[in-house]
MISEDO-820748 format. One record per residue (C-alpha): residue number from 0; residue in one letter; x, y, z. Coordinates in steps of 0.05 Angstrom, whole numbers, plus 5000, padded with zeros to 4 digits. Layout:
! residues N
{pt NUM, 'A', {X, Y, Z}}
...
***
This chain:
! residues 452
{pt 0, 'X', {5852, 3460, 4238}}
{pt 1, 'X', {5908, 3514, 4218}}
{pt 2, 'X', {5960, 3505, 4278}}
{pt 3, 'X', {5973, 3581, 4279}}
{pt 4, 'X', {5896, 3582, 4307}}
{pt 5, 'X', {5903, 3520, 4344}}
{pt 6, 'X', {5974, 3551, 4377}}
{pt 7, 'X', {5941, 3627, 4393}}
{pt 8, 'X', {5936, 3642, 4460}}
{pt 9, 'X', {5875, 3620, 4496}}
{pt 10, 'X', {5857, 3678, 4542}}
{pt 11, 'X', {5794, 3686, 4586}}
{pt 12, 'X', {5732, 3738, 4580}}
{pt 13, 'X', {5758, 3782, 4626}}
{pt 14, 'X', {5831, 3772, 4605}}
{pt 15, 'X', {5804, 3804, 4534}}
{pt 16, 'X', {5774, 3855, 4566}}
{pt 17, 'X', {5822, 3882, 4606}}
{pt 18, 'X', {5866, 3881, 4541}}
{pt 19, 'X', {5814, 3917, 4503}}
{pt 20, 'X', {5811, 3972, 4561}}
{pt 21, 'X', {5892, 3982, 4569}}
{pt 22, 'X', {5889, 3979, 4497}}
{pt 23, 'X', {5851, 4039, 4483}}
{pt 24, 'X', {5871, 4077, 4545}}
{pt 25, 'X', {5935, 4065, 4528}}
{pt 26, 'X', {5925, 4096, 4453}}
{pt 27, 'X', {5881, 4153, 4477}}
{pt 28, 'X', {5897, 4181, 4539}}
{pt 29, 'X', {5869, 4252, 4555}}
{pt 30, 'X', {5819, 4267, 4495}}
{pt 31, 'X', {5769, 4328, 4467}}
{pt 32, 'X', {5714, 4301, 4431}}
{pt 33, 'X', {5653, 4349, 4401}}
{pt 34, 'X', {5588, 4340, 4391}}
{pt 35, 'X', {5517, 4338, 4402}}
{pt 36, 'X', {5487, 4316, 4484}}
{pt 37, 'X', {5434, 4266, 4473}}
{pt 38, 'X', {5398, 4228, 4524}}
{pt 39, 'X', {5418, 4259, 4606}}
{pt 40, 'X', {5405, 4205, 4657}}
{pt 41, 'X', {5411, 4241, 4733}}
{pt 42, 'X', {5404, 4186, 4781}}
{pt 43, 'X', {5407, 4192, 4858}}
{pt 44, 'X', {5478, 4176, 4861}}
{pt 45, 'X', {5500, 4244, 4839}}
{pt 46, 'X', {5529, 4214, 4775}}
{pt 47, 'X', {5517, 4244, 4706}}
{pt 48, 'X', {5509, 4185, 4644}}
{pt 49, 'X', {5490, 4221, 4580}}
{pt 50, 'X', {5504, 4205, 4495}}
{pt 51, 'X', {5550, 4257, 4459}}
{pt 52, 'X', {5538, 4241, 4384}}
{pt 53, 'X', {5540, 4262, 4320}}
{pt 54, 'X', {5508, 4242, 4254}}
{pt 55, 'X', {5530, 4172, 4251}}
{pt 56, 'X', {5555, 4151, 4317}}
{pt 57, 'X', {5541, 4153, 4391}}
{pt 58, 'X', {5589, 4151, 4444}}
{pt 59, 'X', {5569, 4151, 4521}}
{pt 60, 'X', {5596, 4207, 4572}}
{pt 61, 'X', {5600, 4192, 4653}}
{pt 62, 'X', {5613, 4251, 4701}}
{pt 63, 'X', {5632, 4231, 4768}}
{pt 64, 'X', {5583, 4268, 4825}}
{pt 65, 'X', {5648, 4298, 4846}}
{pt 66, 'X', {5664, 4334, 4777}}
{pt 67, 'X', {5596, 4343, 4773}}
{pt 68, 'X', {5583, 4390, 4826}}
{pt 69, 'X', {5645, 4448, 4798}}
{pt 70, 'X', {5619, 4444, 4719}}
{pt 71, 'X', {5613, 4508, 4688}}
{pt 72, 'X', {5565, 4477, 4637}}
{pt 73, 'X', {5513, 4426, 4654}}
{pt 74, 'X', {5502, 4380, 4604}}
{pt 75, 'X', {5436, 4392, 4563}}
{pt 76, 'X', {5403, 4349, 4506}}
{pt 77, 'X', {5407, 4390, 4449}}
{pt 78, 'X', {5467, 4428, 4470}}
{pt 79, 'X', {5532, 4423, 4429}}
{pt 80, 'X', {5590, 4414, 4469}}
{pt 81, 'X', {5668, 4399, 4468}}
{pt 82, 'X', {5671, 4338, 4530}}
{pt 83, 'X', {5750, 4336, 4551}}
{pt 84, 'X', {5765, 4266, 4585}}
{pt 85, 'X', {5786, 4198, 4579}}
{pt 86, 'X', {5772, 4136, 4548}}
{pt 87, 'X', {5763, 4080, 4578}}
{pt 88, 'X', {5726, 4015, 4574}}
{pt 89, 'X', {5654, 3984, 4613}}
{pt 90, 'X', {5683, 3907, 4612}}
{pt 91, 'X', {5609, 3885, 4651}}
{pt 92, 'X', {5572, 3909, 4584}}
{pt 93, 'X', {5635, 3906, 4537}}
{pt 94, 'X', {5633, 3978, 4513}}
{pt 95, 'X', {5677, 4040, 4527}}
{pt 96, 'X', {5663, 4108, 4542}}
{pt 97, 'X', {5686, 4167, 4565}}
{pt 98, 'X', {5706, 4195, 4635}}
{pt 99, 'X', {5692, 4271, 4624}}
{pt 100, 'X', {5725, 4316, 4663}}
{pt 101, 'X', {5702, 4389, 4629}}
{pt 102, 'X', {5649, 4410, 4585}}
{pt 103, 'X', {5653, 4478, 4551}}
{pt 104, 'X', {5604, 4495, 4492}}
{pt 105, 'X', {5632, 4485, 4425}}
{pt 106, 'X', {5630, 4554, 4408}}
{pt 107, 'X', {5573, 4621, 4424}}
{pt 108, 'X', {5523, 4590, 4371}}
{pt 109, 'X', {5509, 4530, 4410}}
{pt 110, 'X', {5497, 4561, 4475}}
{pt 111, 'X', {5452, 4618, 4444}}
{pt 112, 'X', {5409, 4569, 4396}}
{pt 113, 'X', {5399, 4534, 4464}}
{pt 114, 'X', {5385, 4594, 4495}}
{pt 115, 'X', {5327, 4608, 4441}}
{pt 116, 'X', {5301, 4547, 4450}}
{pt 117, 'X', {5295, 4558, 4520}}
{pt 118, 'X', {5267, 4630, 4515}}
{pt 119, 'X', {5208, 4609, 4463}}
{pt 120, 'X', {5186, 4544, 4504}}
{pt 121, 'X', {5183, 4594, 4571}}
{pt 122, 'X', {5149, 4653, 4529}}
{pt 123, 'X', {5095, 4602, 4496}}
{pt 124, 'X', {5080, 4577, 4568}}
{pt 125, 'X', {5066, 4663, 4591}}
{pt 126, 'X', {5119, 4664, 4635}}
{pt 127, 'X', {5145, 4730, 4608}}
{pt 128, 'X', {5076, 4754, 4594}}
{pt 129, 'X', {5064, 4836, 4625}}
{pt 130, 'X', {5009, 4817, 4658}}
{pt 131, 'X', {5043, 4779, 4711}}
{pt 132, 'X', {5096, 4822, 4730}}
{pt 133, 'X', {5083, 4863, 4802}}
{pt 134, 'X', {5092, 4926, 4826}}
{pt 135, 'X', {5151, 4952, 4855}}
{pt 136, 'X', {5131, 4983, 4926}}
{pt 137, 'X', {5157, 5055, 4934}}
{pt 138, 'X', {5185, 5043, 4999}}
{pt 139, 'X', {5199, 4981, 5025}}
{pt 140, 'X', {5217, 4962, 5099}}
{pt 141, 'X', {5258, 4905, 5080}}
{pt 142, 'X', {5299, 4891, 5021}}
{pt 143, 'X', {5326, 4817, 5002}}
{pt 144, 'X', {5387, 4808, 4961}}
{pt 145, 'X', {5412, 4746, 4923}}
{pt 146, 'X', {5478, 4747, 4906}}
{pt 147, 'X', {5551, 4723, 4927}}
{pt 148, 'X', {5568, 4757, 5003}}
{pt 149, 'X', {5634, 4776, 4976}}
{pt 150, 'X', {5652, 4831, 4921}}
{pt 151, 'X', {5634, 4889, 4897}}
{pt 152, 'X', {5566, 4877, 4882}}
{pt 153, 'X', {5537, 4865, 4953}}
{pt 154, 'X', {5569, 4917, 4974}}
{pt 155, 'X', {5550, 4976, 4921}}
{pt 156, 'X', {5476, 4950, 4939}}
{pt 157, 'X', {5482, 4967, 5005}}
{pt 158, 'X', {5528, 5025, 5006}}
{pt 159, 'X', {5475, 5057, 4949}}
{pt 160, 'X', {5411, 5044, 4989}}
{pt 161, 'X', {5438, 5070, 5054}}
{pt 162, 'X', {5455, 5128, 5017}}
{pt 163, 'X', {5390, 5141, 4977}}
{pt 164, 'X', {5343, 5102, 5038}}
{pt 165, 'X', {5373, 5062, 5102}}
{pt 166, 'X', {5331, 5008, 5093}}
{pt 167, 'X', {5330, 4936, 5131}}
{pt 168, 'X', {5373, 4893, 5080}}
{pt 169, 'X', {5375, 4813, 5082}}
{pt 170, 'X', {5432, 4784, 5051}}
{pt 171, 'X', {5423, 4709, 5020}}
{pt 172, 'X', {5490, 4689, 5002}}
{pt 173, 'X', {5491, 4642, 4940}}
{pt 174, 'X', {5539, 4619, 4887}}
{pt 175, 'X', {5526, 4663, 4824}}
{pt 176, 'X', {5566, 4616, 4778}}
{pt 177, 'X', {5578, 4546, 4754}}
{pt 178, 'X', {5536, 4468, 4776}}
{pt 179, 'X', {5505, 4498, 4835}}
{pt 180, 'X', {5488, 4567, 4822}}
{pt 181, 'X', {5417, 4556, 4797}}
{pt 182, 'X', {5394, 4508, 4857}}
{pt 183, 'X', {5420, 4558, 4900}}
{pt 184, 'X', {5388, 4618, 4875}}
{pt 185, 'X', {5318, 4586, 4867}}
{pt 186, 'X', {5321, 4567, 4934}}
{pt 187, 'X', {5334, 4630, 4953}}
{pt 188, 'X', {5279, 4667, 4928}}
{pt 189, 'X', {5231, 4612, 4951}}
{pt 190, 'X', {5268, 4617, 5019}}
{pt 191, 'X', {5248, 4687, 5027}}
{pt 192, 'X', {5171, 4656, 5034}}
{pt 193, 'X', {5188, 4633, 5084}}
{pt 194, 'X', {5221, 4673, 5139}}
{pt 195, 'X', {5165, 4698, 5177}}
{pt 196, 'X', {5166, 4619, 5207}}
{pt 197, 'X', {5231, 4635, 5236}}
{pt 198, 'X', {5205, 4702, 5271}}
{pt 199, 'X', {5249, 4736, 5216}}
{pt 200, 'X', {5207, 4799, 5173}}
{pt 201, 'X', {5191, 4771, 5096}}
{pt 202, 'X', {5222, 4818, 5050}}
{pt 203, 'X', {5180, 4875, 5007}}
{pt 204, 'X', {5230, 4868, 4948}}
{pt 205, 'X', {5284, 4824, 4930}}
{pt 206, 'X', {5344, 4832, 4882}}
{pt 207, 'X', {5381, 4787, 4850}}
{pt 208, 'X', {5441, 4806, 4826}}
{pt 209, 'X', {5517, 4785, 4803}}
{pt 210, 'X', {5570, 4829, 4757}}
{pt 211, 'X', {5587, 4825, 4690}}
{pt 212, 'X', {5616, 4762, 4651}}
{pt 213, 'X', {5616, 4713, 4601}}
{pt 214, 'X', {5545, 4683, 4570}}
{pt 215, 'X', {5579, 4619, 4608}}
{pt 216, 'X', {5588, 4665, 4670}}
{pt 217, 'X', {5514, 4680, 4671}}
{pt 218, 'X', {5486, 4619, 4652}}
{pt 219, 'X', {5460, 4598, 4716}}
{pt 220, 'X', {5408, 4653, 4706}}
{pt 221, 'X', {5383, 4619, 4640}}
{pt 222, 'X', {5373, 4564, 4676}}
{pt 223, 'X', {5289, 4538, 4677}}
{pt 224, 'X', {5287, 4530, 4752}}
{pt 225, 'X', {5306, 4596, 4765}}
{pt 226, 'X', {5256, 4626, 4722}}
{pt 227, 'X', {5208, 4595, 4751}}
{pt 228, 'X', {5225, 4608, 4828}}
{pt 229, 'X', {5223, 4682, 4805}}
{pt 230, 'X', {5155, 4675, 4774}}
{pt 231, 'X', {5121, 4647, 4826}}
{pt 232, 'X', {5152, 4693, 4874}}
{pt 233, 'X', {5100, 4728, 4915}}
{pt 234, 'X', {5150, 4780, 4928}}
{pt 235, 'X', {5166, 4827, 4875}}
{pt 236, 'X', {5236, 4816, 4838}}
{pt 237, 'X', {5286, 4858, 4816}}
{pt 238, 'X', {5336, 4824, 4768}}
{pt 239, 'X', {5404, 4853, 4756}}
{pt 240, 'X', {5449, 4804, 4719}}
{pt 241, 'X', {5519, 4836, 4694}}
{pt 242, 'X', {5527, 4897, 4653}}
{pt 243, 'X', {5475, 4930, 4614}}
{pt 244, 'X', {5482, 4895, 4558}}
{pt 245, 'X', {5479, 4827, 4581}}
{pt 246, 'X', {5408, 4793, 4577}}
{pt 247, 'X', {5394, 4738, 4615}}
{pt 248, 'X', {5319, 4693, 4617}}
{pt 249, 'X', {5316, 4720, 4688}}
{pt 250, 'X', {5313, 4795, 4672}}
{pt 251, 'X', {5247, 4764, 4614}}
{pt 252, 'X', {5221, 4746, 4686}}
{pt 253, 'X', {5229, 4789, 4728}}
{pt 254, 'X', {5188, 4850, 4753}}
{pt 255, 'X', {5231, 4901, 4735}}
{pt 256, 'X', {5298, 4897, 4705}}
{pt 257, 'X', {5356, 4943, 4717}}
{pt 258, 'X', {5425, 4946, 4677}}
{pt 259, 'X', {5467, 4941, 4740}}
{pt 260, 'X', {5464, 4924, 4809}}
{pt 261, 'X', {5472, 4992, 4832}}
{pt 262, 'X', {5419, 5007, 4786}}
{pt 263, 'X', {5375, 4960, 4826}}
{pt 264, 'X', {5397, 4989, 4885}}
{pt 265, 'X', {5366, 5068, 4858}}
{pt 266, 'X', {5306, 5035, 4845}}
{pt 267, 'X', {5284, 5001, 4897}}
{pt 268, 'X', {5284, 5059, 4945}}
{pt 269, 'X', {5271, 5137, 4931}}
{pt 270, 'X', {5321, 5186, 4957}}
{pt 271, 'X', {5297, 5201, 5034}}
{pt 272, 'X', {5326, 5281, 5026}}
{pt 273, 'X', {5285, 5298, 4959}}
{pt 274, 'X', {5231, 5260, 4999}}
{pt 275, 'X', {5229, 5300, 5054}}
{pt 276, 'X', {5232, 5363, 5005}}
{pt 277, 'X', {5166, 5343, 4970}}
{pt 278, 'X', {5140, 5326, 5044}}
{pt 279, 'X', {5150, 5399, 5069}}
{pt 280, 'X', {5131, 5431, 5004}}
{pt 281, 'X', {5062, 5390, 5007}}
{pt 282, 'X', {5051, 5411, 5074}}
{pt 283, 'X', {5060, 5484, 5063}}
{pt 284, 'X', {5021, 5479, 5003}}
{pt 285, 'X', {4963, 5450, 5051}}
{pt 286, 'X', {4966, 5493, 5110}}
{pt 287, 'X', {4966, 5564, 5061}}
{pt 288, 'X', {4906, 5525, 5033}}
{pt 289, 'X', {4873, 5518, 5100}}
{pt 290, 'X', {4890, 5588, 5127}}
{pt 291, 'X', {4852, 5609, 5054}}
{pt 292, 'X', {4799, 5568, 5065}}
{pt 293, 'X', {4785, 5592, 5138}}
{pt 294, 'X', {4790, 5660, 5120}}
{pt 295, 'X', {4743, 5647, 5068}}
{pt 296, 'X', {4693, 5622, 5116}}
{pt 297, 'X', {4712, 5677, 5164}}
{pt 298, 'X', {4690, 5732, 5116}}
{pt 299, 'X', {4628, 5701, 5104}}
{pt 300, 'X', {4598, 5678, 5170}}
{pt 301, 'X', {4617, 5759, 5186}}
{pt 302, 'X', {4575, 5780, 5129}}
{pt 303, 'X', {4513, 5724, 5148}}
{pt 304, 'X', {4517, 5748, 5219}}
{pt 305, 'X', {4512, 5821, 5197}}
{pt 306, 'X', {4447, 5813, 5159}}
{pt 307, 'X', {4416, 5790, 5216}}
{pt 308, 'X', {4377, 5838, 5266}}
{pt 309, 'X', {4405, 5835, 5347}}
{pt 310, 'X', {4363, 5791, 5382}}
{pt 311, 'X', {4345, 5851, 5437}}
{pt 312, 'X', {4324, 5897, 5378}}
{pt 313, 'X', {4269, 5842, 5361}}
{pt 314, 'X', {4237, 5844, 5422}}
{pt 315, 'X', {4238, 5915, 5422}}
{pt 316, 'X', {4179, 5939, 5387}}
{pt 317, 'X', {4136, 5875, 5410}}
{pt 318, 'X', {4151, 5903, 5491}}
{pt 319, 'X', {4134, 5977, 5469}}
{pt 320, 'X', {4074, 5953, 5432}}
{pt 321, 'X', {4044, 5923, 5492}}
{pt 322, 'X', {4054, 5984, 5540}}
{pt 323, 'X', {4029, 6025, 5492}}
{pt 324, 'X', {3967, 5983, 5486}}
{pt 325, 'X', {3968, 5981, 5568}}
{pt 326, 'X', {3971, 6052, 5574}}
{pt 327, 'X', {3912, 6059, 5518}}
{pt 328, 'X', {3864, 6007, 5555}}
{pt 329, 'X', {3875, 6041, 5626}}
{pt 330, 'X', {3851, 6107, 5598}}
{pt 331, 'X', {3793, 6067, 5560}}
{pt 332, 'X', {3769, 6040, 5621}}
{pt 333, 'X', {3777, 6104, 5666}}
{pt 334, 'X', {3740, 6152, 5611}}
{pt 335, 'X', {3687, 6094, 5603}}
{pt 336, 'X', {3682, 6100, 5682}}
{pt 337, 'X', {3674, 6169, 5682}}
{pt 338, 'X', {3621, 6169, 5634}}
{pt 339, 'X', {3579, 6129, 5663}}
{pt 340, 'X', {3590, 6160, 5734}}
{pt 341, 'X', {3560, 6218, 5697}}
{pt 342, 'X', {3492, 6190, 5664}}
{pt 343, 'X', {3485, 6154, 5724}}
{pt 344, 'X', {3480, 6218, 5770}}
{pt 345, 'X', {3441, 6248, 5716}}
{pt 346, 'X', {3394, 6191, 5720}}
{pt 347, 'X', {3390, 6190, 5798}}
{pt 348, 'X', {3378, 6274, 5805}}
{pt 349, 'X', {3327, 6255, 5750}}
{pt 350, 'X', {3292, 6209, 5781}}
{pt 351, 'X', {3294, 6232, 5862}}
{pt 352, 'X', {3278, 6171, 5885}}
{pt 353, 'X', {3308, 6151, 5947}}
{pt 354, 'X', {3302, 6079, 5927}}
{pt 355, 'X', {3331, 6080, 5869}}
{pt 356, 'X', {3381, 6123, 5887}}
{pt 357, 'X', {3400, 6073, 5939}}
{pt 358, 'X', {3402, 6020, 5896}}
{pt 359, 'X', {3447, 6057, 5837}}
{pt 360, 'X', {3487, 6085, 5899}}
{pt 361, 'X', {3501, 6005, 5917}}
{pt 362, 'X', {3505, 5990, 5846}}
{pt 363, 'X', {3560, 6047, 5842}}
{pt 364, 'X', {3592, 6021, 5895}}
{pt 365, 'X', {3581, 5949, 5860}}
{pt 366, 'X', {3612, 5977, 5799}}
{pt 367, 'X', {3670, 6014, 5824}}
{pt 368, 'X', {3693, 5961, 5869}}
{pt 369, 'X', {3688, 5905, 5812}}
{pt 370, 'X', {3726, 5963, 5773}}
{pt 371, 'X', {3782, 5974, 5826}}
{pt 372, 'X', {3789, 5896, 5823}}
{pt 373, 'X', {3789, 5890, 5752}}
{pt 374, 'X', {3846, 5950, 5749}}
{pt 375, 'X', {3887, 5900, 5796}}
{pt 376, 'X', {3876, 5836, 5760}}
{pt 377, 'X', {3896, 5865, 5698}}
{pt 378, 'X', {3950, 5902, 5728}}
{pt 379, 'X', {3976, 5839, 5756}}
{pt 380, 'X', {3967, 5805, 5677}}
{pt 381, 'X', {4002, 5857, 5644}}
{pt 382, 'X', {4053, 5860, 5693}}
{pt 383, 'X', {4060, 5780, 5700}}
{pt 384, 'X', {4055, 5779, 5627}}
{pt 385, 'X', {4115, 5829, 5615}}
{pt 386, 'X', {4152, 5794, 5678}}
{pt 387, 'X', {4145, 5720, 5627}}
{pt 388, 'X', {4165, 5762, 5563}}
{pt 389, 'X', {4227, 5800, 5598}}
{pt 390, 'X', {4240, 5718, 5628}}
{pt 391, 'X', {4226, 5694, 5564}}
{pt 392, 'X', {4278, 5741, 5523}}
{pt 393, 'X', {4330, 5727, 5578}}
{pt 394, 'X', {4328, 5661, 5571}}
{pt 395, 'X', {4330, 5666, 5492}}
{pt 396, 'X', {4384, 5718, 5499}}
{pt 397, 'X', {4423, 5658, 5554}}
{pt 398, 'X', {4407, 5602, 5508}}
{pt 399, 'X', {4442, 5634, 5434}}
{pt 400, 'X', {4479, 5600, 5406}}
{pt 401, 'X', {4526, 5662, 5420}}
{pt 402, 'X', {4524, 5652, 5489}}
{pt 403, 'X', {4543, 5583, 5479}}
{pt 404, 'X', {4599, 5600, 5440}}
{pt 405, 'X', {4625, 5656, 5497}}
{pt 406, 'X', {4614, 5602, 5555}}
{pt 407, 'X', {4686, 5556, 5524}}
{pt 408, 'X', {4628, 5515, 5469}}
{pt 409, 'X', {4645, 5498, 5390}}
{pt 410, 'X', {4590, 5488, 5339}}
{pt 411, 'X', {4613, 5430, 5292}}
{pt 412, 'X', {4577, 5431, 5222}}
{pt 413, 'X', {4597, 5398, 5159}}
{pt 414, 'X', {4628, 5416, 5091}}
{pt 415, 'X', {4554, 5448, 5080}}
{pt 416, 'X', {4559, 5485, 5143}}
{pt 417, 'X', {4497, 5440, 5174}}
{pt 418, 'X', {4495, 5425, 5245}}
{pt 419, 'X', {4520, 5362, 5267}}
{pt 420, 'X', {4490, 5336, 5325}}
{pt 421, 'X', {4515, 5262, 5331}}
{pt 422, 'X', {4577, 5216, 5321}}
{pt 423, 'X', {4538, 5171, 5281}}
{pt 424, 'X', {4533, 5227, 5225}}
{pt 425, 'X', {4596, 5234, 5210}}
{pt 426, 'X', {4646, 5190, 5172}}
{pt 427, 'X', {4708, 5176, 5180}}
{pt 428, 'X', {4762, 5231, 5147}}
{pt 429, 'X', {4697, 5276, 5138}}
{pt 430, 'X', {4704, 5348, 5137}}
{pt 431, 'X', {4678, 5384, 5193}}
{pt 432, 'X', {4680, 5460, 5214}}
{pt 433, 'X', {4686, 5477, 5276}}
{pt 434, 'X', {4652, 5546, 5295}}
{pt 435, 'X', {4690, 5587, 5360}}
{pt 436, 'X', {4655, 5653, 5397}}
{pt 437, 'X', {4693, 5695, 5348}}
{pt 438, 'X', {4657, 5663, 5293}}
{pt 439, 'X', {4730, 5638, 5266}}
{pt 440, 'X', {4722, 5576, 5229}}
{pt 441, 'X', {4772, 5514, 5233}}
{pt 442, 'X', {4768, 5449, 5186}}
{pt 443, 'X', {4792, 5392, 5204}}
{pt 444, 'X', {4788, 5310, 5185}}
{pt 445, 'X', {4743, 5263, 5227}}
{pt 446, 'X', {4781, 5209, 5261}}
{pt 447, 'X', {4737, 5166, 5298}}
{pt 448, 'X', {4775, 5113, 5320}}
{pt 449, 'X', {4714, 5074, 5355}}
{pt 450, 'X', {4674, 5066, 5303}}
{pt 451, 'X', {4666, 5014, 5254}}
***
């Protein structure tokens, strides 16, 4: 055996491997390596374990959970990167790694191809299809907003929709950069499901929103999770991420999209002044239209009414009909008396017989007497008869519908001017017209409140 081998120094397994490890740490210190993030292992300890390679070699990354949680950058397979950190060695498996400390992308190109990627897998599943998105209510009660409690942002939200709309605001305060940023914000708009169970309103809108910055900046809002909190959201969503010209996978998303936050702010409530303008202009408009339509229906009831004859003027001419009838059947009967008074003393000075005479004097007597009566029975008709036609017309006269009207009553017909006569024939928000004693007209809308 060669005695240099034979005299080398014998050291143990973990001797050599704790002179492999202060070897290379030693020789490397503080590194930057680039390349491409393979495999991303997540496990519950917080820790990050992943492969940065390149064409022909692999290398492993760790990030401590405590780095983990302050990256800018999470690490992505696919995603090219520049990992800053240092060596070290794994003496259990005998293999070194590195501790990474940063990751930054290795240039704009990475991050956007990423991006792409991202974009088409979400578009190919319909996530950004049209016929998702919601509409945006015209005035909501209560607004939600996503975004950091402190800067300018929250505070041109509010300061704009006070101004425009004092509306109810909720504020969820979140992180709108780096590690946590996208947990936060997804669980933000899912949170806002859920505060009725706290006795708290659920919002009509919510905005998410941050100001301008980097692609790195935004990249929380490219991130899958919160694309998908937004798309499930129940609640419509208004994104506004940065400046006008940023474009982020949440604005693809969202159910409307505005350049800026204040810009969100404008369009989720109307301005209450020009509001109120249109209100009063509307009403006006409605109330001219009513006065014309009354008038309308003024003119013509006058015009219907005048056609028609006064109700004493038709019983007129019946009434003098009948006394002039009366008057011609009492002089009827009396000249029909009379004549027979005088054949019948012609007869009995004809005849001189006592008899006879005493029996047409009887019969006379007979006939005058069942006259008289018959003058007073049919006095008494005619007069009882006129006494039920003069009763008759008075109560016609009492019960017209203009003495109705005089007495404090309405008539209510419908847009066909028909008489209504029942609740249960008229629907709710109907048109009815309500008739007064000066045959003025007023319309109104049916509002039964009772009825189902």
């Amino acid at each position: 055996m060669n005695s240099t081998i034979k005299n080398t120094l014998e050291l143990s397994v973990s001797e050599l491997s704790d002179s492999i490890k202060n070897l290379i740490e030693d020789n490397f210190g503080y590194i930057r390596v680039k390349g491409e993030i393979g495999r991303v292992s997540k496990p519950a300890s917080g820790h990050i374990y992943f492969d940065l390679k390149d064409k022909d070699s692999v290398i492993s990354g760790i990030i401590w959970k405590g780095n983990a949680s302050v990256l800018e950058i999470k690490p992505e397979e696919g995603l090219e990167v520049i990992c800053s950190g240092k060596v070290t060695t794994y003496k259990g498996q005998s293999k070194y790694q590195i501790i990474i400390d940063n990751i930054e992308p290795a240039g704009l190109g990475a991050l956007m191809a990423l991006l792409e990627k991202r974009k088409k897998a979400l578009s190919d599943e319909g996530l950004f299809s049209k016929e998702f998105k919601k509409n945006i209510p015209f005035l909501p009660n209560v607004i939600g907003v996503v975004t950091s409690p402190s800067g300018s942002v929250i505070r041109d939200i509010i300061h704009r929709i006070n101004d425009r709309f004092p509306s109810h605001i909720i504020v969820w305060p979140v992180r709108v950069q780096g590690e946590s940023c996208p947990d936060e914000v997804s669980d933000a708009i899912d949170g806002f499901h859920l505060l009725e169970q706290s006795g708290i309103p659920n919002p009509d809108l919510i905005i998410v929103a941050r100001g301008g910055g980097s692609i790195e900046d935004l990249w929380g809002f490219n991130d899958e999770k919160v694309v998908r909190s937004v798309f499930r959201s129940k609640i419509p969503v208004i994104s506004a991420i940065g400046h006008e010209t940023d474009n982020t996978l949440i604005d693809l998303v969202s159910d409307l999209r505005a350049p800026t936050p204040t810009a969100a702010a404008e369009k989720s409530v109307p301005v209450k002044r020009e509001l109120i303008e249109v209100t009063d202009d509307l009403e006006n408009r409605l109330k001219n239209s009513i006065l014309r339509n009354i008038q309308h229906k003024k003119n013509n009831s006058e015009k219907t009414f005048k056609s028609f004859p006064h109700i004493g003027n038709i019983f007129k001419s019946p009434i003098q009909r009948i006394d002039t009838l009366s008057s011609r059947l009492g002089f009827s009967l009396k000249s029909g008396v009379n004549i027979f008074d005088e054949r019948f003393i012609s007869i009995s000075k004809a005849l001189r017989l006592t008899l006879i005479s005493d029996r047409f004097i009887r019969l006379e007597e007979k006939i005058l007497s069942n006259y008289k009566s018959l003058e007073t029975k049919y006095s008494y008709y005619l007069n009882n008869f006129k006494n039920r036609l003069n009763f008759s017309s008075g109560v016609l006269n009492v019960l017209s519908h203009e003495k109705v009207l005089k007495r404090g009553f309405a008539i209510i017909k419908d847009s066909n001017f028909s008489l209504i006569r029942s609740s249960k024939d008229v629907k709710n928000n109907q048109s009815l017209n309500i008739q007064f004693r000066d045959n003025d007209f007023l319309t109104v809308k049916a509002n039964l409140k009772n009825k189902e």
